[in-house]
N, C-alpha and C positions, 0 to 999 in steps of 0.2 A: 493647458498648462502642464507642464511636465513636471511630478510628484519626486520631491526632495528626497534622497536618499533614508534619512531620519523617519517620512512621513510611511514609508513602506515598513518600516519593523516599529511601527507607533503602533499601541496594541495597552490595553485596561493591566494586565498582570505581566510585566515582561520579566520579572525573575520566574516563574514558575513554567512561565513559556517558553523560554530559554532552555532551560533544565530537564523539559520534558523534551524538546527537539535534539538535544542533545543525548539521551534515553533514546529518540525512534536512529540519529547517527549509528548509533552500541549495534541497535539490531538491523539495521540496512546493514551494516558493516561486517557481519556474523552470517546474514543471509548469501553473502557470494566470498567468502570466504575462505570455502573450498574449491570452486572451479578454477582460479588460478594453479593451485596444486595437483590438479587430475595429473599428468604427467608424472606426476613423480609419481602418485601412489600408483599408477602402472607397474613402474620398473619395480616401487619395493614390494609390493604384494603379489606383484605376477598374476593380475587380474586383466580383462581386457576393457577398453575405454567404456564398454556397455557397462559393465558393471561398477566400475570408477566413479559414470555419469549419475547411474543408478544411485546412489547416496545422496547427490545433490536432491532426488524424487524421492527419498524416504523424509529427507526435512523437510521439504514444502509439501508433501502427503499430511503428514503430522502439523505439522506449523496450522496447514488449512483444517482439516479437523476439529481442534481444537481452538478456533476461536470465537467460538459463538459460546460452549463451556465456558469459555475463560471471559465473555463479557456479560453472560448470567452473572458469574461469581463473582467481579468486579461491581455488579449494582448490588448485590448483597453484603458482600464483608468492606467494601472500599475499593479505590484505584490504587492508590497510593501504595500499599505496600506489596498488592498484586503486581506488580510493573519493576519496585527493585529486585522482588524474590524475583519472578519471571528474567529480568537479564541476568543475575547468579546462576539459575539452571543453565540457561542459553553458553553462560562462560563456562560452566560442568561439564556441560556437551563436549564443547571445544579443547577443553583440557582432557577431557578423557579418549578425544581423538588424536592428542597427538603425541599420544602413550599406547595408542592400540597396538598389541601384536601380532592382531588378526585382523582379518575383511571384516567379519562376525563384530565385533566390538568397534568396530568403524560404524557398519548399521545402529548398533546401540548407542552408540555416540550421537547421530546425525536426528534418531528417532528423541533422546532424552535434549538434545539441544533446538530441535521444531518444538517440542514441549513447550518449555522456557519461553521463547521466540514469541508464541500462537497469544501471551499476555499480553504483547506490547501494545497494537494496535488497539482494542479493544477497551484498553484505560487510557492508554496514551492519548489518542483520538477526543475518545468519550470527557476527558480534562478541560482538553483547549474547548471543547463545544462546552462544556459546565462553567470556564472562567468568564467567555469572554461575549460579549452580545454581540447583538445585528450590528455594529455600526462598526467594530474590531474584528468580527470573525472570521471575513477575507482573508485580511494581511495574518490572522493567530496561523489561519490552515496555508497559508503562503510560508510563515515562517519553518511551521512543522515541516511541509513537504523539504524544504531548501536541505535542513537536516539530514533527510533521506539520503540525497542525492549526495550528499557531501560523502555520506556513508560510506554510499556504494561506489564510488570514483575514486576513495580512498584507499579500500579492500584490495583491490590487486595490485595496486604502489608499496603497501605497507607489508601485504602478507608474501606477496609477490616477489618485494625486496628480500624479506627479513630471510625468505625458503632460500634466493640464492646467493644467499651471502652463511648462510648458519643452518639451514637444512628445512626442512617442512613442518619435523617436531618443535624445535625451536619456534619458527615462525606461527606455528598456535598457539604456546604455553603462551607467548608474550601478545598476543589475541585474547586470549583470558585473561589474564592480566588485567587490562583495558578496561574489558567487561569489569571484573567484580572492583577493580579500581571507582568506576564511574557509579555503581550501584552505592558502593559506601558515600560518596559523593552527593548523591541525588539525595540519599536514606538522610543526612547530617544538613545541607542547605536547601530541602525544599521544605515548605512551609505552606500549606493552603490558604489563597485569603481570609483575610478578617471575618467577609460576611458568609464564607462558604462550610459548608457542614459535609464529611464524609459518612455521616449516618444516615443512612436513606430507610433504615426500618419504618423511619415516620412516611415518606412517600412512594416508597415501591406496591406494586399489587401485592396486596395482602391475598395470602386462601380463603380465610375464614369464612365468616356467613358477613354475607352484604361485603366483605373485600373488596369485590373488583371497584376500582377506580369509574368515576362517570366518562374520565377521559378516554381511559381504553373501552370503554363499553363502544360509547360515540364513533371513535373509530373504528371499531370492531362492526358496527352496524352501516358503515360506506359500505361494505361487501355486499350489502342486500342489495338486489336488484327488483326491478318492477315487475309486479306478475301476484300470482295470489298463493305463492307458495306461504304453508304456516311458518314464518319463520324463527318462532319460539326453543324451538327443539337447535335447530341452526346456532341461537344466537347462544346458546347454552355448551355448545361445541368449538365457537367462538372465544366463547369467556374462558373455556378452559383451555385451548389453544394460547392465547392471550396469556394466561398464566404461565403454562411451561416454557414458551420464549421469551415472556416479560417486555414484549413488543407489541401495541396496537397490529390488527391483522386488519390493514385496512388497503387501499387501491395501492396508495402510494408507497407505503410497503414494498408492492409487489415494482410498478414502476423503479424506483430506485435502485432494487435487487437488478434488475435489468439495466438501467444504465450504468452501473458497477461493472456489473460481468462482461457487458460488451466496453468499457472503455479499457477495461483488462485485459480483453482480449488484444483488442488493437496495439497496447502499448506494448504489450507481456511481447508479440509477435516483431515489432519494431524493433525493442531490445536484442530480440535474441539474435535475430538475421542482418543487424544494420551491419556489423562486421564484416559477415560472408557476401552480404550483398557488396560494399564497400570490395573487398577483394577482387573480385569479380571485375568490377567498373575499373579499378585505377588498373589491377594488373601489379601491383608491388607488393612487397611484406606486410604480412601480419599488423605489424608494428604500425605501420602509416593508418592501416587500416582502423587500427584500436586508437590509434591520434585521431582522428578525424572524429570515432564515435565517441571519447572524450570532451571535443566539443561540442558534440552534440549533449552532453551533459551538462555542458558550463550552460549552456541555453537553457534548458530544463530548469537548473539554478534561476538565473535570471527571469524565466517564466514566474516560476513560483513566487518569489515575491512583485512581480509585478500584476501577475492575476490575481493576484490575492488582494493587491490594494484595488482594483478595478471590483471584488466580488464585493467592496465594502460601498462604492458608489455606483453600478450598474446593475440592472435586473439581471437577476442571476442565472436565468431559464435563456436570458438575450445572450449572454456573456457564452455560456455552456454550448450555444446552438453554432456562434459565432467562432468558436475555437474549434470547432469539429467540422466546422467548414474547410476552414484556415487548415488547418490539420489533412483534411483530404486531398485538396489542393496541392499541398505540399508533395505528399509522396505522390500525385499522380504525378507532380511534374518534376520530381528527381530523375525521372527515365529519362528525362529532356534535356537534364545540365550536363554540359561537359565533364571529360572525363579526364578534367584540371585537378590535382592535388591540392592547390590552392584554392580551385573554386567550390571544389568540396567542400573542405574546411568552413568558408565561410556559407555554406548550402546548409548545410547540420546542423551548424550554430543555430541560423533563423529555425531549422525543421524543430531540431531541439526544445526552442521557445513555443511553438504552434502545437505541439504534441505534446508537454506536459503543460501546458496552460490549466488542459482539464482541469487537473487535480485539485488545485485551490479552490475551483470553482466549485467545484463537483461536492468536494469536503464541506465547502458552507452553505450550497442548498441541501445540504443534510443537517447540520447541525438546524437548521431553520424548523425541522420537526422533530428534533432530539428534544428531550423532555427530560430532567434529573433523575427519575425514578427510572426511564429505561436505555438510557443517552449508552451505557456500557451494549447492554444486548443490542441495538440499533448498532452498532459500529461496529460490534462483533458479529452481526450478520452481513452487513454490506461487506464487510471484508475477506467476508467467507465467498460470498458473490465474486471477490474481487480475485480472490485466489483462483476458482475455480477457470475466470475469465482465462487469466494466466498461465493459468494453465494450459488450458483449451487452443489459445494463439498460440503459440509457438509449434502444436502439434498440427495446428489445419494447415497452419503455411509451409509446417513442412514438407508434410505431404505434396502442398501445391507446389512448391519444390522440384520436390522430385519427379511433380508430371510437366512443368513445362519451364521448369530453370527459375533459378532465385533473380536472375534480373528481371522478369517479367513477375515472379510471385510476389518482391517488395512489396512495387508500387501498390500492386493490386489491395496491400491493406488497406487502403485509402476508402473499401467496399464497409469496412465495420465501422469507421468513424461514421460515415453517411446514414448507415443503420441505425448508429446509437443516436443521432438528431430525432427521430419522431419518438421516442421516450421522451429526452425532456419537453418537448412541445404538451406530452399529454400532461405531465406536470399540472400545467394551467389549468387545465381543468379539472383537476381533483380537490 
C-alpha cells in the first residue's frame, strides 16, 4: 500500500520538528554559500582558486572540530538556546564576510562562521531523537534530512542570483539576514513539549563519588573481551573516558562512528564529482550539468521522506543494508546509461533517491541508542565521524581522478557503499 502523503510528515511533535528542520535549512544553506561565489572572490581579491577554495576548508575544518564541544555543551546547559545562538554566530560569520577587505578577514569570517555552524547538528539532531519515539523517529529524521536538502539546492539559486544581480556583498548581507531573521523566529515560536525537560543535571553523568550512571558503566563494560586480563584498572579508564565524552564507550559506539564515516565518505565524494563527472558524459555546459545534479537532489528530497517513513515500519539494520546495495548498484551502472540528456535526468533523480535513502535510516538506528542525558554528545560524535567521512571522499576520489579519469573514478564509489554494509550487519550483534 502506497503511504499517504500526510502519513510521511505524520510525526508525535510536528511544530517543533518543523522549526528545527527549518534551523538544519539556515545551516545547509550557509554551508555552500560561498562556492557559488569563488569566482568572483578571484577577480576581487587577486587570489588564486587554491586559495579561494581554501575558505570553503577552513569552515568545514572548524565546523568539524567543534562539534563534539558543542554536543557536550548542549547535554549540559540545553539545545535549545545552543542551536539559535549557534545560527546568529553562523549569520556573523557571513555578514562579516561580505564586508571583508581582505583574504585575512575572509579566513576569520569562514573560521567564526564553522564555529556558529559546528552547534547545529549536534542539538538539532540530538531534539528530534529527544521528542519523538520508535514508532515516529523515521519520518522526525526523514523530515530533518528533507530540510537539509532544501538548504543546500537553494544556496546557489538565492546567493547565486542575488551576487549577479547586486554583487557578492550584497548577496551575503541578505544571507545573514535570513540567518538571524530565522533565529529570532525559532527563539519566539518554539516551545518544548509539555512532558519534555531541558534540565538534564538530574540525568547526565555526574563526576562525583558513585556518579557514573549504571547505564554508562554496562556499556562501558561491552568493551571487555574474554581472557583473564584484570579488568578493574580498565574499567576505571573507561568510566573516566565515559565522563569526558558523556558517551557509553561501548562496541556500538565504535560500529556507528564507522558507518557515519564511511556513508560520508561515499556521499561527500558523490556530491562533489556528480557535476564533473556529468560534464564529462553529456559533453555540454556547466549549466545542463548542475540541471541534472539538481535532480538528483529533488530524489534525495523525496528519499528522505520516504525512508524515513519505511525506518518507522522496517528493521532498520534491513532497510540500511538494502539502500547501500541499491546505492551501489546504481553508480556501478551509471557507466552503462546513455549519454541522453534526458535519460540522465531521470538516472539521478532514481540515483538521488538510492543514495540519500541512508540518511533517514541511518539517523534513526542512532537515535535507537541515544539516551537523554547523552543523545547531544552521541550526535555530536557521529557527526564528527560524518565530517571527517566528507571530508575524506571527495579527496580519495580525487586523487583516483586524476590516476585513471573521473568517468571511471565515479562509478567506482559504489566500493565504500559495499564497505559500509558489514558495519551495519555487525549492528546485530552487539
Amino acid at each position: 500500500m502506497i503511504p499517504s502523503p500526510r502519513s510521511l510528515v505524520s510525526v508525535s511533535n510536528p511544530r517543533q520538528i518543523w522549526l528545527i528542520t527549518g534551523a538544519h535549512a539556515i545551516n545547509e544553506f550557509y554551508s555552500v554559500a560561498l562556492p557559488p561565489l569563488l569566482p568572483l572572490l578571484v577577480a576581487d581579491f587577486s587570489v588564486s582558486y587554491a586559495r579561494a577554495g581554501a575558505l570553503v576548508t577552513v569552515f568545514y575544518v572548524v565546523y568539524s572540530i567543534f562539534q563534539l564541544p558543542a554536543g557536550l555543551l548542549a547535554d549540559r546547559i540545553g539545545q535549545r538556546g545552543l542551536l539559535a545562538g549557534g545560527m546568529v554566530v553562523l549569520a556573523a560569520g557571513i555578514g562579516l564576510a561580505s564586508v571583508a577587505p581582505d583574504y585575512r578577514t575572509l579566513v576569520v569570517a569562514q573560521a567564526l562562521a564553522g564555529l556558529g555552524g559546528s552547534t547545529y547538528h549536534p542539538t538539532g539532531m540530538s531534539l528530534v531523537s529527544d521528542f519523538e519515539t520508535g514508532g515516529t523517529e523515521g519520518r522526525a529524521m526523514g523530515i530533518h534530512g528533507l530540510g537539509g536538502i532544501v538548504g543546500t539546492a537553494l544556496a546557489p539559486a538565492l546567493i547565486g542570483g542575488v551576487a549577479a544581480l547586486y554583487g557578492w556583498r550584497i548577496a551575503l548581507q541578505v544571507g545573514a539576514l535570513v540567518g538571524v531573521l530565522y533565529a529570532g523566529v525559532f527563539a519566539v515560536l518554539y516551545a518544548p513539549p509539555a512532558s519534555y525537560s531541558e534540565n538534564r543535571s538530574e540525568s547526565r553523568i555526574e563526576s562525583g563519588e558513585g556518579g557514573e550512571t549504571e547505564g554508562i558503566n554496562a556499556d562501558s563494560e561491552r568493551l571487555d573481551t574474554d581472557g583473564g586480563v584484570d579488568s578493574r584498572s580498565r574499567d576505571g579508564l573507561l568510566a573516566r573516558l565515559s565522563r569526558l565524552f558523556n558517551v557509553p564507550l561501548a562496541w556500538w559506539v565504535v560500529v556507528l562512528f564507522l558507518a557515519d564515516f564511511l556513508v560520508s565518505f561515499e556521499i561527500g565524494a558523490v556530491r562533489t564529482y556528480a557535476t564533473s563527472y556529468l560534464f564529462q558524459r553529456v559533453g555540454e555546459s556547466t549549466a545542463t550539468a548542475n540541471g541534472v545534479f539538481f535532480a538528483m537532489l529533488v530524489g534525495g528530497g523525496v528519499a528522505s521522506l520516504g525512508a524515513g517513513h519505511l525506518a518507522d515500519r522496517l528493521d532498520r539494520v534491513s532497510l540500511s543494508v538494502g539502500v547501500l546495495a541499491l546505492s551501489a548498484g546504481g553508480l556501478i551502472a551509471t557507466a552503462l546509461v546513455p549519454a541522453s540528456v534526458v535519460v540522465l535526468y531521470g538516472w539521478f533523480l532514481l540515483l538521488g533517491v538510492v543514495v540519500y535513502a541512508i540518511f533517514p535510516a541511518l539517523n534513526a538506528l542512532t537515535t535507537e541508542y541515544s539516551e537523554k542525558e547523552f543523545s547531544g554528545s552521541l550526535f555530536g560524535l557521529m557527526l564528527t565521524a560524518a565530517s571527517l567521512g566528507g571530508a575524506a571522499g571527495p579527496l580519495a576520489f580525487g586523487w583516483l581522478a586524476e590516476a585513471v579519469g573521473i568517468r571511471t573514478a565515479f562509478p567506482a564509489i559504489a566500493a565504500v557503499a559495499l564497505l559500509a554494509i558489514p558495519a551495519f550487519l555487525l549492528l546485530r550483534r552487539l
